[in-house]
N, C-alpha and C positions, 0 to 999 in steps of 0.2 A: 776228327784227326787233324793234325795242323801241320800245313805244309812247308816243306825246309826252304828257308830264306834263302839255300845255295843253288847258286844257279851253276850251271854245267854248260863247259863253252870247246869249244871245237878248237885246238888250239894245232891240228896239222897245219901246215904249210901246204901241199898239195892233197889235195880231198881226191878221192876217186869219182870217177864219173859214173853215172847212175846209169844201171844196169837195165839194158836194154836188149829185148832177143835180137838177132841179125837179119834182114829180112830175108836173106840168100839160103835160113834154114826154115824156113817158112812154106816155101813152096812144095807143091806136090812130088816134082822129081825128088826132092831131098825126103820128102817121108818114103817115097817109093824106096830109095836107095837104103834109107834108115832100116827100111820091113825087110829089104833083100839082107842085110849084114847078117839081121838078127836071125833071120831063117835059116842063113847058109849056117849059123853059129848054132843051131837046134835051140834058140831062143835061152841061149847059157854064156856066161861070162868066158871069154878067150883068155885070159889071164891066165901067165903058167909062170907058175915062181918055185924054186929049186925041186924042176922035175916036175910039176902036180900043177894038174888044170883048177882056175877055181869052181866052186863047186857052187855058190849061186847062181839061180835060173829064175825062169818066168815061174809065178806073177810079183818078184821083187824088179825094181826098177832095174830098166835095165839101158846104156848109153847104145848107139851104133858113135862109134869113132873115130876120128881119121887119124889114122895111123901116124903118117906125115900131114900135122897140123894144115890148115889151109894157111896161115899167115906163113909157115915155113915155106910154101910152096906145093903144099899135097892137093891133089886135085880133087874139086869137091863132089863128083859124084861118080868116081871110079871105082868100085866093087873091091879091087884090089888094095883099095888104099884103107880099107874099114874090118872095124873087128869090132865085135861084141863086147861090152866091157859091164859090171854092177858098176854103183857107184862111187862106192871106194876106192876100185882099182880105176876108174877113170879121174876121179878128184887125182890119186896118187899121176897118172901120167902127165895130164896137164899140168901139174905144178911142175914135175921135174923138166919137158919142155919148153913152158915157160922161164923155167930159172937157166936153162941152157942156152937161150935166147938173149937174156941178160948179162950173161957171163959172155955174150961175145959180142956185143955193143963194142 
């Protein structure tokens, strides 16, 4: 097979920085806190959208949360600040917090 002559070139202006865990979630209080979210949650997604819990559970992946983001200021290992999420509904909140963040730059 012969390989294409075109070359493929990066032509962003700002690249994103390479993805790196955070070591602040690393530590064992934060798994502890992690295991408490998901336990208080019966190990099921907190997610409730018009009226209805969602219905994914253990053994689908499953997020502990913070409710209030730590960059907005939520504290990172207050029980209250955490909910259970799958991970669709936690891609879905992070995004819309993150763009809520953005919109008030």
């Amino acid at each position: 097979m012969i390989e294409s002559g075109i070359r493929v070139i990066d032509a962003r202006t700002v690249k994103p920085p390479p993805k790196a865990a955070d070591p602040e979630l690393q530590t064992q209080e934060h798994r502890n806190w992690a295991r408490a979210v998901k336990q208080r949650a019966g190990w099921r997604c907190e997610w409730v959208e018009g009226g209805k819990r969602c219905e994914v559970r253990s053994p689908a992946r499953l997020f502990a949360d913070h409710i209030v983001e730590r960059r907005d200021g939520g504290a990172l290992l207050d029980p209250m600040n955490g909910r259970c999420l799958c991970g669709s509904h936690h891609t879905r909140k992070t995004a819309a917090s993150r763009a809520a963040r953005l919109a008030n730059r």
